[in-house]
N, C-alpha and C positions, 0 to 999 in steps of 0.2 A: 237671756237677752242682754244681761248688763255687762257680762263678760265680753260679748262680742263688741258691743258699743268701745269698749275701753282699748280704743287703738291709736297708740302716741305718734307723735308727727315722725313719721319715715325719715331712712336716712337717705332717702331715692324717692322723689313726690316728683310726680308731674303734675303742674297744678293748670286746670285749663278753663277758659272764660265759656260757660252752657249757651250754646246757639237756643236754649230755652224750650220749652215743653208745657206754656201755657196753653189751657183748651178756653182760647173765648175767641171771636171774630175782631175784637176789639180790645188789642191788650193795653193796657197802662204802657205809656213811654218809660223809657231807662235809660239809667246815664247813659252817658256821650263813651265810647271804650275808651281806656286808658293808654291803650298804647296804638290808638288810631285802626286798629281793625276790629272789623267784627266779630272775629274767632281767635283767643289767641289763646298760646301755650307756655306756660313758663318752667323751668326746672329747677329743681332744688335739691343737691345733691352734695353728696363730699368727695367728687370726682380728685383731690390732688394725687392723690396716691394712682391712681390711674396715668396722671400728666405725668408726675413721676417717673412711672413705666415705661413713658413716652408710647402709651397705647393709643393708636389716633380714636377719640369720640366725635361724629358727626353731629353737631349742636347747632346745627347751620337752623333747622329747620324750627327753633325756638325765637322765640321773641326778648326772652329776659334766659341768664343762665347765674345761677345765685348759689350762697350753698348754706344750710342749718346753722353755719356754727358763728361764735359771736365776732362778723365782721360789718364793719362800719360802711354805712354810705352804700347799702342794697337797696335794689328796686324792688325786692321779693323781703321785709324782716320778719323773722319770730322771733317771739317773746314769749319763754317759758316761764315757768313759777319762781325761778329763780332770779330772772328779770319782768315780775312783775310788781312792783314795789313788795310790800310787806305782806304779803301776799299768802292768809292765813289757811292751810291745810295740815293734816297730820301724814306720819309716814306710816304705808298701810302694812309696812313687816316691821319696822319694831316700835310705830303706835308715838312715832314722839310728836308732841303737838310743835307745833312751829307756829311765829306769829299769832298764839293764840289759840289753831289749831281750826278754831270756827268762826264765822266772819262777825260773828254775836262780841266775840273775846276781840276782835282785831283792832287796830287804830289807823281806822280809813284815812285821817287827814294825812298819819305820818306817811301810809304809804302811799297816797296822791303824791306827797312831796317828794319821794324815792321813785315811783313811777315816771312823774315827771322830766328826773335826770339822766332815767335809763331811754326812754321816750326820743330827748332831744340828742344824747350822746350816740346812740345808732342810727338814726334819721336825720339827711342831712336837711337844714331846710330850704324851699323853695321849690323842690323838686315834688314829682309825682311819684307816686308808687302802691305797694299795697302793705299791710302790717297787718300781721295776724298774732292772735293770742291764743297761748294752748293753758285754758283754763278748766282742766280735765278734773284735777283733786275733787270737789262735789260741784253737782248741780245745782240750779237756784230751784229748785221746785225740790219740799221737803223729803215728799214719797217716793220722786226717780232714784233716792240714793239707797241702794240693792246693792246688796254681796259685800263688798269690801268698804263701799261705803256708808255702811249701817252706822261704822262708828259715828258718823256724825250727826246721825240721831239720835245716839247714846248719851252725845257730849250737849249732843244742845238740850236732855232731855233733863240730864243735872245741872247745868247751867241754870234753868227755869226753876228748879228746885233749889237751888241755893239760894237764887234771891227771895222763894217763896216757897220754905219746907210745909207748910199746911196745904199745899195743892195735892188733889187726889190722881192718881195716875191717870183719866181721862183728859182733867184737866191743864196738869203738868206738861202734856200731849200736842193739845189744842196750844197752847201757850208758846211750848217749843218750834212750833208750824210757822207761828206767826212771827217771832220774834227772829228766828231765821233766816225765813222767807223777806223779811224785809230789810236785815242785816247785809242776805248775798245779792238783792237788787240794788242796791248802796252799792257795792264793793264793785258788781261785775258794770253797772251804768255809769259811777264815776270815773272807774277808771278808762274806759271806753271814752269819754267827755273830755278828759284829760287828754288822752292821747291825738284827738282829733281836735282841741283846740290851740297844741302847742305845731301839730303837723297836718294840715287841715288839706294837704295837697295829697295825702296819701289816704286809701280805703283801711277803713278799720272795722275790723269784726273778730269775732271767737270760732278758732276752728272746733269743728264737730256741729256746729249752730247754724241751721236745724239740722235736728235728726229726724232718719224717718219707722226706724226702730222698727223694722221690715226685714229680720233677721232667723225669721222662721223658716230657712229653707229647707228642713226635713220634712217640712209638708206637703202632701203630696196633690197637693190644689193649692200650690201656693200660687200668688197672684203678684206681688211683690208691694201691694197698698200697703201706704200705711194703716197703723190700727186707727179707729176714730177716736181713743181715750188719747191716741200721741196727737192728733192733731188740734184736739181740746186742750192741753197740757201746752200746746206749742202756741194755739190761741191767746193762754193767759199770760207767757211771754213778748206779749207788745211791745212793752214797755222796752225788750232789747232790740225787737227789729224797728224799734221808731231812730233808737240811738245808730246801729248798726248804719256803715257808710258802703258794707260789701258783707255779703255774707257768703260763709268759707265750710259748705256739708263735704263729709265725705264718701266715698263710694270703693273704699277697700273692698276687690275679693275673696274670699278664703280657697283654700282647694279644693275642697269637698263639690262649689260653684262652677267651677273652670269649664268654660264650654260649653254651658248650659244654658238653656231656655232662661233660666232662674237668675241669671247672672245679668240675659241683660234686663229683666224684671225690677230686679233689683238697683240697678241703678237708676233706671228711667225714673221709676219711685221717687227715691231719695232725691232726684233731682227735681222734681216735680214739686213735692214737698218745700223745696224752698224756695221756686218761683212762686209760689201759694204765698206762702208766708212776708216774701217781700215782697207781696202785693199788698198786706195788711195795714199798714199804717196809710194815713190819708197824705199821701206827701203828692208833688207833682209828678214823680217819676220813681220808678221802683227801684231799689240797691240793686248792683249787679251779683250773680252771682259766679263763684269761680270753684267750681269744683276737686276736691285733693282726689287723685286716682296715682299708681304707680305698677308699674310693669310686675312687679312683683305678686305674688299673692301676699296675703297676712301670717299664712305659715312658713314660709320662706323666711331664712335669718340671712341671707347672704349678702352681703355690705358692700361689696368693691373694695375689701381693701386688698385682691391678690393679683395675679397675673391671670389664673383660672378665669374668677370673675369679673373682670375688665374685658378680657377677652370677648366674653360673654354678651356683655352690656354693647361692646362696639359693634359687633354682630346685627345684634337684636335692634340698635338704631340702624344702621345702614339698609340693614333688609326687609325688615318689619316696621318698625316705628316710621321712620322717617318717610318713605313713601307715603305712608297714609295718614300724617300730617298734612303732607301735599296735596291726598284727595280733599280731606275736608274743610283745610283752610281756602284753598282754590274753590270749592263749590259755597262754603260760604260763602267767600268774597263777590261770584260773578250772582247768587243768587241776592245778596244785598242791593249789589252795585242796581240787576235788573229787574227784581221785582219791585226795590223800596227805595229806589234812586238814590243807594248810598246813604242813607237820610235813617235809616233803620236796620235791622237784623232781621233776618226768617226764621222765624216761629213756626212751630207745628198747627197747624187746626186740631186734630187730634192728639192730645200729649201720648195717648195709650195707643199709639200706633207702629207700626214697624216701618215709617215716611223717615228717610235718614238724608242728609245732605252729602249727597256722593254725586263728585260726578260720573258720567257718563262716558265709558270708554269706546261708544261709536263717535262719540264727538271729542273727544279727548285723550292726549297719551300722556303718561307719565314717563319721563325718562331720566334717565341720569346725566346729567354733563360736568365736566369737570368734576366729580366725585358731591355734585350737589343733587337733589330731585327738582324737576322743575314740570312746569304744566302747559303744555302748548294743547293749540286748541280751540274753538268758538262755542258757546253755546247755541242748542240745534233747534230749531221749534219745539219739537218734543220735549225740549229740557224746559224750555219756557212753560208749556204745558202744564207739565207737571209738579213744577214750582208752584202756582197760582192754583193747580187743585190741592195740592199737599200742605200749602204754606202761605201765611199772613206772616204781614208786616207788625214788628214791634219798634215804633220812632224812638230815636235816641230824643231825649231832652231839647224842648226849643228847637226842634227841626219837625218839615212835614214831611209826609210822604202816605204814599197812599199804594196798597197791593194790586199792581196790573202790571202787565207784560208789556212788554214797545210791542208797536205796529210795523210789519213787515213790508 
């Protein structure tokens, strides 16, 4: 399981805001969208070498178009380990500690102060956006860290032993738990605090955070839930979804998934998982969540940096992607607009159901104009219909709205 978990921020994410998958009649309000719709799609890519090519990419049908690598003044930023202040992990092929190595050894203020610079020198301020952090090296819960991350069980287990060689190995154990467990809630809630009170216009969260660790797909009754021990585990992480301004799961699929039952199992999950979760904190209104997906699988290494695959990629949006952009941002938008008077997004009643926001090609054509997609079209009773059986209203923040259909 921890293998498959451990999947680094793509060099091709589509990152997109979840039309949500809460199962109650009555969901908690969520922020206001960031970039004024209630579906949207951003991309994050290292398309130059494509531009280069002079390959046409149709990125018409994206809201934000951003790219991974360290440029200033994005509406989409990351911030890996190497911009995250002092930012203490080891390297897990040749073992060097850095910063410390474990957040027990590290020096939180200095790296608030380091954080800080990297923080304001990529964010410009006053502006809106999102900022996400790939804080992958360990987890803050002591037992998640499996496989390659044992060594930091190892290190925090001498560490407690150095300060105190008469502990017995239960207790060496016990000691290690605690002293780490409250070291990496320090490192990963400050600097989370930090970064949202120097840029408070922009969403702040950890990608991978939540996970729904629903990776079992060799099973042959798989269901795509998560376990109940992950969502205990994901329980005693409050404390990050109280801080968290937006939280960023992802839903990589591998190839073994492709086209399968199991794949969309597995997302629905995962995503479900973290409408749960930012429902946990007692705030007025839940974090949004934005989901990481990309065209690619997880087994695929292929980057865009050739002619081949540019070619590929412009294909794959003109023909595939992009159209069905257009379905589901057009059938969010008219099912907001008319079930929730614009005032809220459509939710599922049933998260565990196969109720998808598409519209309706008796009442709707998608067509191409000028090398764009576009959605002409009304919705039909029937569509009304079936909005109001399939789908509740979740209000954005400080706005009403209520789930019913206009009168004909």
């Amino acid at each position: 399981m921890e293998d498959q978990r451990k999947q680094r921020l793509p060099f091709y994410t589509i990152l997109f805001m979840t039309l949500g998958h809460l199962n109650t009649s009555s969901p908690l309000p969520t922020a206001a969208p960031l970039f004024h719709r209630s579906f949207v799609l951003l991309l994050n890519a290292p398309i130059s070498k494509c531009q280069q090519m002079k390959i046409p990419l149709d990125l018409s049908m994206f809201q934000v178009v951003t790219t991974p690598s360290k440029v200033r003044n994005q509406s989409l930023t990351l911030f890996y380990k190497n911009r995250l202040g002092l930012y203490p992990y080891v390297d897990p092929h040749s073992f060097k500690e850095y910063n410390g190595g474990i957040p027990q050894r590290g020096n939180l203020s200095a790296s608030l102060e380091k954080a800080k610079e990297e923080f304001t020198q990529y964010i410009p301020d006053s502006t809106a956006g999102l900022a996400v952090m790939d804080w992958e090296e360990w987890l803050p819960m002591f037992d998640q860290n499996l496989d390659v991350r044992e060594i930091y069980k190892e290190l925090s287990i001498n560490y407690t032993l150095e300060q105190n060689a008469s502990l017995n190995p239960q207790q060496a154990s016990s000691e290690a738990i605690r002293q780490f467990q409250k070291e990496a809630r320090r490192f990963m809630e400050e600097t989370l605090k930090t970064g949202i009170y120097h840029r408070p216009w922009y969403l702040w969260g950890y990608y991978l955070y939540p996970d729904c660790y629903n990776y079992d797909f060799e099973e042959s009754n798989y269901t795509g839930t998560c376990p109940e021990k992950t969502q205990q585990l994901n329980n005693e992480l409050l404390w990050l979804w109280e801080v968290s301004t937006a939280l960023y799961p992802s839903a990589y699929l591998p190839v073994s998934v492709s086209g399968s039952r199991s794949a969309a199992l597995f997302v629905r999950h995962q995503v479900q998982e973290a409408m749960r979760v930012a429902a946990l904190p007692k705030h007025h209104h839940t974090a949004p969540v934005y989901v990481y997906l990309r065209p690619l699988l997880r087994d695929q290494k292929e980057l865009y940096m050739n002619e081949t695959s540019c070619e590929a990629l412009s294909t794959y949006l003109s023909d595939t992607l992009n159209p069905y952009i257009a379905n589901v941002t057009s059938a969010a938008h008219l099912c907001s607009k008319s079930l929730c008077q614009g005032n809220g997004r459509c939710v599922r009643k049933n998260y565990n159901s196969d109720d998808y926001l598409h519209i309706s090609s008796e009442s709707h054509q998608i067509r191409r104009n000028d090398g764009k997609y576009v959605v002409t079209g009304s919705p039909s009773p029937s569509d009304f219909t079936y909005w109001q059986n399939k789908f509740t209203c979740q209000c954005y923040e400080d706005r009403k709205c209520t789930a019913t259909i206009p009168s004909f």
